[in-house]
PDB file of N, CA, C and O in Angstrom:
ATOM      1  N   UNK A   1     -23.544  -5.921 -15.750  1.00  0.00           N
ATOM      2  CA  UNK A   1     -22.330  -5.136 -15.624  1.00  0.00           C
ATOM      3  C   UNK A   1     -21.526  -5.298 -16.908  1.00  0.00           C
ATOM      4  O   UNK A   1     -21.532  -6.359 -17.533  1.00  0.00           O
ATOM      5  N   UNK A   2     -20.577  -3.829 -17.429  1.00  0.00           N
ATOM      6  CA  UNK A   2     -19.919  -4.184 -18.534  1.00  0.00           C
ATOM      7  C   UNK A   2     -18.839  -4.633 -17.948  1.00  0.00           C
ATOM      8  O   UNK A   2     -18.706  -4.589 -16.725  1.00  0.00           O
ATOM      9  N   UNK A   3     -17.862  -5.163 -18.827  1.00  0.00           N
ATOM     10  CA  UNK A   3     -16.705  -5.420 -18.312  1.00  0.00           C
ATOM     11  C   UNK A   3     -15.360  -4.956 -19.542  1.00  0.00           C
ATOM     12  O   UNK A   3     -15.200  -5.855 -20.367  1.00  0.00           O
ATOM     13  N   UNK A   4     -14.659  -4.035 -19.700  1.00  0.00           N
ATOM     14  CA  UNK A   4     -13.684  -3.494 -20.182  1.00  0.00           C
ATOM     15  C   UNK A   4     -12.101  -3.751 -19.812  1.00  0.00           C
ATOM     16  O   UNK A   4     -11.675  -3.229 -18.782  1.00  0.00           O
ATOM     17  N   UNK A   5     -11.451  -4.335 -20.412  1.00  0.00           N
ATOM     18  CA  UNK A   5      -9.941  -4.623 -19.880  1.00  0.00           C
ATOM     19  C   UNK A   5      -9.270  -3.324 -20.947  1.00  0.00           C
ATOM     20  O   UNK A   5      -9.773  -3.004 -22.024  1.00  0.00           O
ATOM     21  N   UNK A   6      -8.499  -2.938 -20.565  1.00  0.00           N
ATOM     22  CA  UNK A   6      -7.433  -1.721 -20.856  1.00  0.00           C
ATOM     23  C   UNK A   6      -5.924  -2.021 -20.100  1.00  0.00           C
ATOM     24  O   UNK A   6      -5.906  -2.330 -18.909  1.00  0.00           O
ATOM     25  N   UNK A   7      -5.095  -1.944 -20.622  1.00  0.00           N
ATOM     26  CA  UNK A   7      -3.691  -1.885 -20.066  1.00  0.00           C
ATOM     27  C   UNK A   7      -3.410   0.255 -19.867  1.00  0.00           C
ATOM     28  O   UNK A   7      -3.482   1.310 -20.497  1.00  0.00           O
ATOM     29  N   UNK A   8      -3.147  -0.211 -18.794  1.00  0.00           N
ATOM     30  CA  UNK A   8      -2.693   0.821 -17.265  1.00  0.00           C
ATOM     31  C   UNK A   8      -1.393   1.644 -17.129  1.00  0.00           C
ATOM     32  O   UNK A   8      -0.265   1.197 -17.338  1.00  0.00           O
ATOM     33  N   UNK A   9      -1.640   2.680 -16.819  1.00  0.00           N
ATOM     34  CA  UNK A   9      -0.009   2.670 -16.205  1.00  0.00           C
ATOM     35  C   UNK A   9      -0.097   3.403 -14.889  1.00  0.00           C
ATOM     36  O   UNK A   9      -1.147   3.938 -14.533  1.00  0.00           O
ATOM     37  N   UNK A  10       0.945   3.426 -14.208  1.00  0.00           N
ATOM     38  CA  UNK A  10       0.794   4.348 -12.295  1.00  0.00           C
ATOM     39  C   UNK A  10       1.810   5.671 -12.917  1.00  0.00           C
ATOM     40  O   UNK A  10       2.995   5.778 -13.232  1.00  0.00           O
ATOM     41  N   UNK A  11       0.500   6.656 -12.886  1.00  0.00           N
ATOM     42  CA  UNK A  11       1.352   8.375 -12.772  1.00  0.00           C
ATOM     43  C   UNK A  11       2.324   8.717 -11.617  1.00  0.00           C
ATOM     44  O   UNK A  11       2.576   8.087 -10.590  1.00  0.00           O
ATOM     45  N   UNK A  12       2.704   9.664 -11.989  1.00  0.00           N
ATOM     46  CA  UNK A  12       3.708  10.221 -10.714  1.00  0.00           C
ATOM     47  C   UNK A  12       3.126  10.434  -9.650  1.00  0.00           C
ATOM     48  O   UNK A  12       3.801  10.169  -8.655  1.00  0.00           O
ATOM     49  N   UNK A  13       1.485  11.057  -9.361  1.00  0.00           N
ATOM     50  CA  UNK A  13       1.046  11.212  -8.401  1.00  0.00           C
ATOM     51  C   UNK A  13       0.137   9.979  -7.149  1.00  0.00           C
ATOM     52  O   UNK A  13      -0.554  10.116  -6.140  1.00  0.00           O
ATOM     53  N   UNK A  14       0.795   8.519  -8.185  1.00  0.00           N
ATOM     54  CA  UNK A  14       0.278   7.468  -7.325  1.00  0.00           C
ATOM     55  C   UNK A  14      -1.279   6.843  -7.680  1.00  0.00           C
ATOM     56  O   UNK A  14      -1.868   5.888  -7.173  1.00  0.00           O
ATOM     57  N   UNK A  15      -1.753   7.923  -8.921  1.00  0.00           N
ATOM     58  CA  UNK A  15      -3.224   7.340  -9.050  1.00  0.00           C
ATOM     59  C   UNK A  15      -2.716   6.816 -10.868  1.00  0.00           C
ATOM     60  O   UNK A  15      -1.954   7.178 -11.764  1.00  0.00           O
ATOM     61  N   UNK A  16      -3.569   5.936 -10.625  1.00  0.00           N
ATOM     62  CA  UNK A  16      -3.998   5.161 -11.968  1.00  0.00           C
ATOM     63  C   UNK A  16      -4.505   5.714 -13.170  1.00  0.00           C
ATOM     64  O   UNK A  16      -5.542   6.376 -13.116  1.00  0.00           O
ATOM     65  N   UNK A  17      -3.722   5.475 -14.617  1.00  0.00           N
ATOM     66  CA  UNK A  17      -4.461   6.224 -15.734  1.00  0.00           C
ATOM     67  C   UNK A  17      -5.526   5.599 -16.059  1.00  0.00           C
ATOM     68  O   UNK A  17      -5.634   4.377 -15.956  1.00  0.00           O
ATOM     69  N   UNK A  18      -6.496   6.421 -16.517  1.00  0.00           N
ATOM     70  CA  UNK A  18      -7.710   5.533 -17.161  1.00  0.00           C
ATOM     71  C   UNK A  18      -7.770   6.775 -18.257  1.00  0.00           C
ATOM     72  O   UNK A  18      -7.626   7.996 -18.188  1.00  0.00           O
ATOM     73  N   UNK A  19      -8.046   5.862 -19.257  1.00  0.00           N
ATOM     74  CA  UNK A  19      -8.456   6.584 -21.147  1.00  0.00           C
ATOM     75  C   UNK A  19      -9.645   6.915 -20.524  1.00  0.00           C
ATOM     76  O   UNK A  19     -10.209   6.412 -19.552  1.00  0.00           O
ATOM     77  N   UNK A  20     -10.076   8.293 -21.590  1.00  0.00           N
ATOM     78  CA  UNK A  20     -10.692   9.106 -21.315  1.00  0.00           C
ATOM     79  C   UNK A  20     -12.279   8.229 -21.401  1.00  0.00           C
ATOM     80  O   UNK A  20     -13.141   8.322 -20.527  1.00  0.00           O
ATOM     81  N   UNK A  21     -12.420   7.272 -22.831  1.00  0.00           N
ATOM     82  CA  UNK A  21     -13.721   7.027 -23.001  1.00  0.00           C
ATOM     83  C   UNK A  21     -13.754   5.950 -21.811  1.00  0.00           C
ATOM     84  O   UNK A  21     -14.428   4.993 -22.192  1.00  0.00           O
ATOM     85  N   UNK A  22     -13.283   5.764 -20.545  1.00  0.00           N
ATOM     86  CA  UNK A  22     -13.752   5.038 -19.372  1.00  0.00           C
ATOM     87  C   UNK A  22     -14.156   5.580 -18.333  1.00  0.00           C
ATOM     88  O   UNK A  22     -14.925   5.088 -17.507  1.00  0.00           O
ATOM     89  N   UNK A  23     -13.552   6.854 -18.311  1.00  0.00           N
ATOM     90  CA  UNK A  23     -14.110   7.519 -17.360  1.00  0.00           C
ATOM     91  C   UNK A  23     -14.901   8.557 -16.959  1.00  0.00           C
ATOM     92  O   UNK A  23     -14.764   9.779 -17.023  1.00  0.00           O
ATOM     93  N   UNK A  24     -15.993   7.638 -16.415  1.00  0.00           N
ATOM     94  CA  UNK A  24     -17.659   7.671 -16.635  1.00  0.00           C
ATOM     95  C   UNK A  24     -17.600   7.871 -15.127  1.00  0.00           C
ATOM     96  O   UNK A  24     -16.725   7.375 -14.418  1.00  0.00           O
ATOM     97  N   UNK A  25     -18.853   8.830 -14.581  1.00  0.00           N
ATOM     98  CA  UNK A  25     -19.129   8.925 -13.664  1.00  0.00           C
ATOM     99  C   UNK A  25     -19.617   7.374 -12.635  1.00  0.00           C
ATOM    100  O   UNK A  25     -20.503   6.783 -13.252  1.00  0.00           O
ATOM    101  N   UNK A  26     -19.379   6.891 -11.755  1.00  0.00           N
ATOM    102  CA  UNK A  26     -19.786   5.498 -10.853  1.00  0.00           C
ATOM    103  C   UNK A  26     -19.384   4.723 -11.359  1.00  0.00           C
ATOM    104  O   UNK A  26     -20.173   3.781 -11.297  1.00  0.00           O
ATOM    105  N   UNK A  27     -17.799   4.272 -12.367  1.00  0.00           N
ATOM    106  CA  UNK A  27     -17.479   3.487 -12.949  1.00  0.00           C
ATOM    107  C   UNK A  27     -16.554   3.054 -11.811  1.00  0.00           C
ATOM    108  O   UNK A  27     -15.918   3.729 -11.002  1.00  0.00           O
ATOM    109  N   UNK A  28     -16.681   1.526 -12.008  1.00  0.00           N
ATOM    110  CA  UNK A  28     -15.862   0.860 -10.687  1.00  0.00           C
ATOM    111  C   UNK A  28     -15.049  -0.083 -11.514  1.00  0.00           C
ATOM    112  O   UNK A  28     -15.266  -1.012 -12.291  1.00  0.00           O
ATOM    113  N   UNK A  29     -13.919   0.612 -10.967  1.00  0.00           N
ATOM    114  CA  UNK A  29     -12.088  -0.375 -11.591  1.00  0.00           C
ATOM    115  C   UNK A  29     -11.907  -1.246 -10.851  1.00  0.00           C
ATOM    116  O   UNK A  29     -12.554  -1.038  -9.824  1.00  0.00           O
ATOM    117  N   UNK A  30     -11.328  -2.192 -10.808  1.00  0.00           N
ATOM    118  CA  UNK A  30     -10.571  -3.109 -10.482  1.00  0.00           C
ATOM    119  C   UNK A  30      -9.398  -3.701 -10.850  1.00  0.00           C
ATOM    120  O   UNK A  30      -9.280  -4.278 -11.931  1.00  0.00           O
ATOM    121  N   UNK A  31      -8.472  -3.605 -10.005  1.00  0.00           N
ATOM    122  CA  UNK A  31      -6.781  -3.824 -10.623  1.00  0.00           C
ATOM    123  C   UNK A  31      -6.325  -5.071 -10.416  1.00  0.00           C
ATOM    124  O   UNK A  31      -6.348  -5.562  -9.288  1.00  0.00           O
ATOM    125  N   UNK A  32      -5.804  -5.804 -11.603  1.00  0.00           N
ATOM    126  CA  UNK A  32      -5.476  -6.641 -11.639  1.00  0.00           C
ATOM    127  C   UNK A  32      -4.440  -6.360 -11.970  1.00  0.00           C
ATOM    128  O   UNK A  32      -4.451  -5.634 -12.964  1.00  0.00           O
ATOM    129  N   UNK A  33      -3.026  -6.712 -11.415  1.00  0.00           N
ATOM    130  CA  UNK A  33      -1.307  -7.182 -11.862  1.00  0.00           C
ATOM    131  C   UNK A  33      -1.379  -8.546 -12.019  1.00  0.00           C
ATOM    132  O   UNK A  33      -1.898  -9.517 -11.468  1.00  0.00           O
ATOM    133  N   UNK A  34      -0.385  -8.176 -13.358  1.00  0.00           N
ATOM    134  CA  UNK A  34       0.110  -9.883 -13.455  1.00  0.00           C
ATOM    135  C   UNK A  34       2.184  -9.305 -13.780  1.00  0.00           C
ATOM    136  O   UNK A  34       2.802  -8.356 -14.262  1.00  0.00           O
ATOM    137  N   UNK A  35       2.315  -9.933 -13.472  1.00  0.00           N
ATOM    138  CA  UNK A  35       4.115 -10.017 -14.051  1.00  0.00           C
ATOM    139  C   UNK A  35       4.254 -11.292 -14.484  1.00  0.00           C
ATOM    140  O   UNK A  35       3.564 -12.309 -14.416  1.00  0.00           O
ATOM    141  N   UNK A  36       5.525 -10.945 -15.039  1.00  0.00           N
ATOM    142  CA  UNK A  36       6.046 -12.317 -16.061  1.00  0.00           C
ATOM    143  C   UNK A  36       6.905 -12.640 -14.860  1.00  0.00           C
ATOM    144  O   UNK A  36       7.398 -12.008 -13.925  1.00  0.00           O
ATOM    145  N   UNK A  37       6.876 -13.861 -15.272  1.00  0.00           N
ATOM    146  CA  UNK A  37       7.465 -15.287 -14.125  1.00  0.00           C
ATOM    147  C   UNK A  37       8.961 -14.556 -13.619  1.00  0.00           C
ATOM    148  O   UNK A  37       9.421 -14.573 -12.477  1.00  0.00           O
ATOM    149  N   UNK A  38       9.629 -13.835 -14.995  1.00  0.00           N
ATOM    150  CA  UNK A  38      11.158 -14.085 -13.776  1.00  0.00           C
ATOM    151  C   UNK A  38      11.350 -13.003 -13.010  1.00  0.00           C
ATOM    152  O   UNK A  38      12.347 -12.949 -12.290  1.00  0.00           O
ATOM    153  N   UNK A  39      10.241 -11.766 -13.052  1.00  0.00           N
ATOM    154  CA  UNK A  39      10.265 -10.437 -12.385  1.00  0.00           C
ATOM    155  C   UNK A  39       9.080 -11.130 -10.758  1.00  0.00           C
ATOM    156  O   UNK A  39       8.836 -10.417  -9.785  1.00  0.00           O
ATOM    157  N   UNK A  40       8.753 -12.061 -10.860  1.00  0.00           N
ATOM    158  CA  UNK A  40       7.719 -12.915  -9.401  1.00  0.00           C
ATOM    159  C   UNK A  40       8.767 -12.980  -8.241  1.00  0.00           C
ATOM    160  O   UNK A  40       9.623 -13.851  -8.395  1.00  0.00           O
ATOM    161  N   UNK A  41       8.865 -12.153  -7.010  1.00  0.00           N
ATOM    162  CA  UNK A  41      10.051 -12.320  -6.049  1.00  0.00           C
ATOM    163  C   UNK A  41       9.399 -13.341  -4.771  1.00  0.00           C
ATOM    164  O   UNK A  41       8.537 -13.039  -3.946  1.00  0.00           O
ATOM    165  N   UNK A  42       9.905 -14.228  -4.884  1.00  0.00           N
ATOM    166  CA  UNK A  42       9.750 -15.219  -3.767  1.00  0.00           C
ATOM    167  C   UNK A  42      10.618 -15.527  -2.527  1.00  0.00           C
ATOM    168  O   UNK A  42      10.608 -16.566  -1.867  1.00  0.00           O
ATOM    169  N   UNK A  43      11.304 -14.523  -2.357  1.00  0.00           N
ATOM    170  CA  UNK A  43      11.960 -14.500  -0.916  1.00  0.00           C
ATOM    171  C   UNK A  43      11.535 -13.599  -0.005  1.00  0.00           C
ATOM    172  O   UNK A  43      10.657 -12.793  -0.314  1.00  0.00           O
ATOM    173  N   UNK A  44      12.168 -13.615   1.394  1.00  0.00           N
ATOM    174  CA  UNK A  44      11.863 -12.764   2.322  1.00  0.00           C
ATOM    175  C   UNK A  44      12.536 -11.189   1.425  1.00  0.00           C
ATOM    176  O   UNK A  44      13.171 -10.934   0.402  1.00  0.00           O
ATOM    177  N   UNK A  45      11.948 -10.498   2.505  1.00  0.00           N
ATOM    178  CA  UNK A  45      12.967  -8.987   2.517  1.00  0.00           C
ATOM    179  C   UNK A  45      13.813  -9.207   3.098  1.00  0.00           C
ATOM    180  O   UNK A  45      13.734  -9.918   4.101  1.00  0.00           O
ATOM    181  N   UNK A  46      15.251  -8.520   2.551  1.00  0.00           N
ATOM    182  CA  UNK A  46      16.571  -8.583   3.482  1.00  0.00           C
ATOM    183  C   UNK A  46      16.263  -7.411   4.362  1.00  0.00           C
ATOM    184  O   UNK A  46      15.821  -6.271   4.215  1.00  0.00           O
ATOM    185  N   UNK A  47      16.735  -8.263   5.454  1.00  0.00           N
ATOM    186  CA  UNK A  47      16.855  -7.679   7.167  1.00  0.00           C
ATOM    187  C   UNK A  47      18.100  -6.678   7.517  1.00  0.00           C
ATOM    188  O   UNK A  47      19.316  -6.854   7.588  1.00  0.00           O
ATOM    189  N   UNK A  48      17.222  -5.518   7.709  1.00  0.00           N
ATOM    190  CA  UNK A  48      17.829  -4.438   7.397  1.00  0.00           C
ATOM    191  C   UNK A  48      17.517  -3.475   6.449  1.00  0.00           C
ATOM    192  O   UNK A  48      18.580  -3.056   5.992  1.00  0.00           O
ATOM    193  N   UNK A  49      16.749  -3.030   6.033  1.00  0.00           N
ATOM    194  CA  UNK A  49      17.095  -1.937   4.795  1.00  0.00           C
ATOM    195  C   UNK A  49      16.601  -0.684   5.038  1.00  0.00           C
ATOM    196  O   UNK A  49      16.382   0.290   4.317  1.00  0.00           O
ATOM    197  N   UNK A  50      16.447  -0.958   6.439  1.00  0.00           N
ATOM    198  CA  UNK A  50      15.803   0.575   6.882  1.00  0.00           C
ATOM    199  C   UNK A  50      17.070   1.195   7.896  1.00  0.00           C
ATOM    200  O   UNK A  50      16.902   2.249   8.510  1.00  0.00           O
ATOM    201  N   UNK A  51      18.177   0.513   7.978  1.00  0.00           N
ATOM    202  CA  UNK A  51      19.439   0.464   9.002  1.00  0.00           C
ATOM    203  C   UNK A  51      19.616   1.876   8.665  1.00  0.00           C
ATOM    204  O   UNK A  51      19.762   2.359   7.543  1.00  0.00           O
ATOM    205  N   UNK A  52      19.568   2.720  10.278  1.00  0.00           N
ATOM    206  CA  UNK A  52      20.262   4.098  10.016  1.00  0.00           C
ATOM    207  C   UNK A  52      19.480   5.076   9.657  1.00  0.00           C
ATOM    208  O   UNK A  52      19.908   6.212   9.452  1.00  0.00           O
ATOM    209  N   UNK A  53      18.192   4.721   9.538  1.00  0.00           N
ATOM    210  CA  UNK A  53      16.686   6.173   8.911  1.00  0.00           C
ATOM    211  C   UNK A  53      16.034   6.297  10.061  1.00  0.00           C
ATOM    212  O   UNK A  53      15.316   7.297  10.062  1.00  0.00           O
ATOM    213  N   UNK A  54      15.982   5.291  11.639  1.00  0.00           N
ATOM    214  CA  UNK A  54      14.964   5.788  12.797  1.00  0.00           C
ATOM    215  C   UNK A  54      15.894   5.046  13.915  1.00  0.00           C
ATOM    216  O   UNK A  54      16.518   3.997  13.761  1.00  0.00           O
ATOM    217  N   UNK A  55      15.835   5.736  14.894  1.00  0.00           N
ATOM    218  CA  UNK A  55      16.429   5.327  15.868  1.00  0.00           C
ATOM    219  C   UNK A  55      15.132   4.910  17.082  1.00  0.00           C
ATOM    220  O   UNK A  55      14.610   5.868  17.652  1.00  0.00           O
ATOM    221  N   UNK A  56      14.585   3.297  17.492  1.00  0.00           N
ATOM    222  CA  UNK A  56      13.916   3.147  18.547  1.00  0.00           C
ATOM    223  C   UNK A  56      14.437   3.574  19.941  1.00  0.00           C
ATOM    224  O   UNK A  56      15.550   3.426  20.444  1.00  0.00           O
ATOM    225  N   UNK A  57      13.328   4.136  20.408  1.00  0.00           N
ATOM    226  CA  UNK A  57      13.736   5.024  21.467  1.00  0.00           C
ATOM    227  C   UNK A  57      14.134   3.796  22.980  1.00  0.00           C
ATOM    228  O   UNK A  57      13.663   2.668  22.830  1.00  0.00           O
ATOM    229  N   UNK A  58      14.653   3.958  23.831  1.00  0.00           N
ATOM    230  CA  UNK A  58      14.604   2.975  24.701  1.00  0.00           C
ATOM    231  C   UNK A  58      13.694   2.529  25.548  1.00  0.00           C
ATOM    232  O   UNK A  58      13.708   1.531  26.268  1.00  0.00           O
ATOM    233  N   UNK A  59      12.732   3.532  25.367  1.00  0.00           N
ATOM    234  CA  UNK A  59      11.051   3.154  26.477  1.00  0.00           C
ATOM    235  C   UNK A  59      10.413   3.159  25.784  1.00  0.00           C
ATOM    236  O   UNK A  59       9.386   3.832  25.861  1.00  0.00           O
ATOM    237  N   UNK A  60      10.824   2.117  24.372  1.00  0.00           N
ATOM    238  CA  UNK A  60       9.689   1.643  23.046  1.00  0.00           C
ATOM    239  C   UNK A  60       8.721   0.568  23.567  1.00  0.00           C
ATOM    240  O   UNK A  60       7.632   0.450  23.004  1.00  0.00           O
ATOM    241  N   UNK A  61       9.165  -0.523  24.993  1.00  0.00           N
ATOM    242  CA  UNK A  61       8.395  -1.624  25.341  1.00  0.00           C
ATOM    243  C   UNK A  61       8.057  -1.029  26.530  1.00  0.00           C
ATOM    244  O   UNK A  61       7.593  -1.780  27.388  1.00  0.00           O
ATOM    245  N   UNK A  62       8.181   0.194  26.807  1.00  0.00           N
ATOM    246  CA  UNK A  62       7.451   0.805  28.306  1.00  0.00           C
ATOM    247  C   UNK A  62       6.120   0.284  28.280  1.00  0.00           C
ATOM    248  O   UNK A  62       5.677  -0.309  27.296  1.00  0.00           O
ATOM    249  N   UNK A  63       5.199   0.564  29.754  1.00  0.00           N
ATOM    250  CA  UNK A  63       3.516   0.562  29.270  1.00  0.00           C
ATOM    251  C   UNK A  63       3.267   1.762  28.778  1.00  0.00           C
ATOM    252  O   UNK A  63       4.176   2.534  29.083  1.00  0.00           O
ATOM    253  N   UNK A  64       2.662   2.122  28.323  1.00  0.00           N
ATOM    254  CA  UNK A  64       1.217   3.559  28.197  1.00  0.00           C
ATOM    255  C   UNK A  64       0.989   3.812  29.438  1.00  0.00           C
ATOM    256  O   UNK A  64       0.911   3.001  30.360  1.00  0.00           O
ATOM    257  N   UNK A  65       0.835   5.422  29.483  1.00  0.00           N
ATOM    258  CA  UNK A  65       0.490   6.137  30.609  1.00  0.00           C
ATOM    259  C   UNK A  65      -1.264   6.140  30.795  1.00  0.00           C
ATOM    260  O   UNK A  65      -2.093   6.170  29.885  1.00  0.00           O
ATOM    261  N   UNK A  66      -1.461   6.107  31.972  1.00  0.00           N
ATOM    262  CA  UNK A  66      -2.589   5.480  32.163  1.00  0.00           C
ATOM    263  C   UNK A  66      -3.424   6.256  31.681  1.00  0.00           C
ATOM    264  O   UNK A  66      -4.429   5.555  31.558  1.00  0.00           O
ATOM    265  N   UNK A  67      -3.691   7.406  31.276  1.00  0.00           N
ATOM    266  CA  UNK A  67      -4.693   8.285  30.445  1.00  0.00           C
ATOM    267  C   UNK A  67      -4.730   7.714  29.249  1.00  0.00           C
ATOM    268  O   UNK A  67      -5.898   7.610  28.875  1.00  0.00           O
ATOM    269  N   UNK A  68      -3.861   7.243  28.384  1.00  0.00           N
ATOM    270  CA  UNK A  68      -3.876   6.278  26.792  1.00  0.00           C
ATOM    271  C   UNK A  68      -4.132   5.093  26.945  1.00  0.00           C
ATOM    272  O   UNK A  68      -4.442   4.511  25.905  1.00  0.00           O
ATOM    273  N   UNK A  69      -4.115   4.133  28.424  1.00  0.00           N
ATOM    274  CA  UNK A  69      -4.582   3.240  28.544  1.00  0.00           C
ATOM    275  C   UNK A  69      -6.667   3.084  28.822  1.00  0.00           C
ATOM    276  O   UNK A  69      -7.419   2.115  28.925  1.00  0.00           O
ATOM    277  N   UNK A  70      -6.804   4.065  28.836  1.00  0.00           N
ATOM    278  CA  UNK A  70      -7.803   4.460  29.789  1.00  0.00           C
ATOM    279  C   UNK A  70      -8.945   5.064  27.963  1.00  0.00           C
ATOM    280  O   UNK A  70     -10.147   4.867  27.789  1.00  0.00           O
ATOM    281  N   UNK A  71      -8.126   5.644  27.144  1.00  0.00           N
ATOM    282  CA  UNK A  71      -8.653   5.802  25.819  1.00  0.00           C
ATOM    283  C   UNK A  71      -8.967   4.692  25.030  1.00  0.00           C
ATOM    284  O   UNK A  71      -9.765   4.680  24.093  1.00  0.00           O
ATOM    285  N   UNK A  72      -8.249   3.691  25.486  1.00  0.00           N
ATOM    286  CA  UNK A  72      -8.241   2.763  24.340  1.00  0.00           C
ATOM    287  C   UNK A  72      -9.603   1.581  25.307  1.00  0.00           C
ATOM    288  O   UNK A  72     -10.441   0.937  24.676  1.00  0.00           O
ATOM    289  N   UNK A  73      -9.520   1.561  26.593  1.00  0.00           N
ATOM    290  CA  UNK A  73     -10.243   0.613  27.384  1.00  0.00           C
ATOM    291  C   UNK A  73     -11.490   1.436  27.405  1.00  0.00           C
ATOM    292  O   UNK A  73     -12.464   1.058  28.056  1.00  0.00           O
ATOM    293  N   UNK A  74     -11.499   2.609  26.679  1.00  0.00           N
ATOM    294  CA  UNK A  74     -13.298   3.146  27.114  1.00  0.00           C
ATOM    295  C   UNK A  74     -13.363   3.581  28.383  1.00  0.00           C
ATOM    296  O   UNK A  74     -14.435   3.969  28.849  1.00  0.00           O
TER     297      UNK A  74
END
């Protein structure tokens, strides 16, 4: 296997650039990130940050109606 390192960037549409002379038909990428130490986030997520975008409905811990129970049990 060859092995080629290239620095990357993420397009607007979510896929990965690759220079042209890499991309070869059955060529298999692999992504490696690294960041520098003081951009590394080591805490939780703050609780909350979705406050106010979905409202859980109140028969969110209901059971399943027995036809969806009955899909999932085969």
């Amino acid at each position: 296997m060859h092995e080629v390192v290239f620095k990357s960037q993420l397009l607007k549409d979510g896929h990965l650039y690759c220079p042209k002379e890499y991309a070869i038909p059955k060529a298999e990428f692999k992504v490696i990130v690294s960041l520098p130490d003081e951009e590394v986030i080591n805490s939780a997520r703050p609780f909350g940050l979705c406050k106010g975008e979905f409202h859980v409905p109140d028969d969110f811990d209901a059971p399943l109606p027995e036809n969806i129970v009955k899909e999932f049990e085969g």
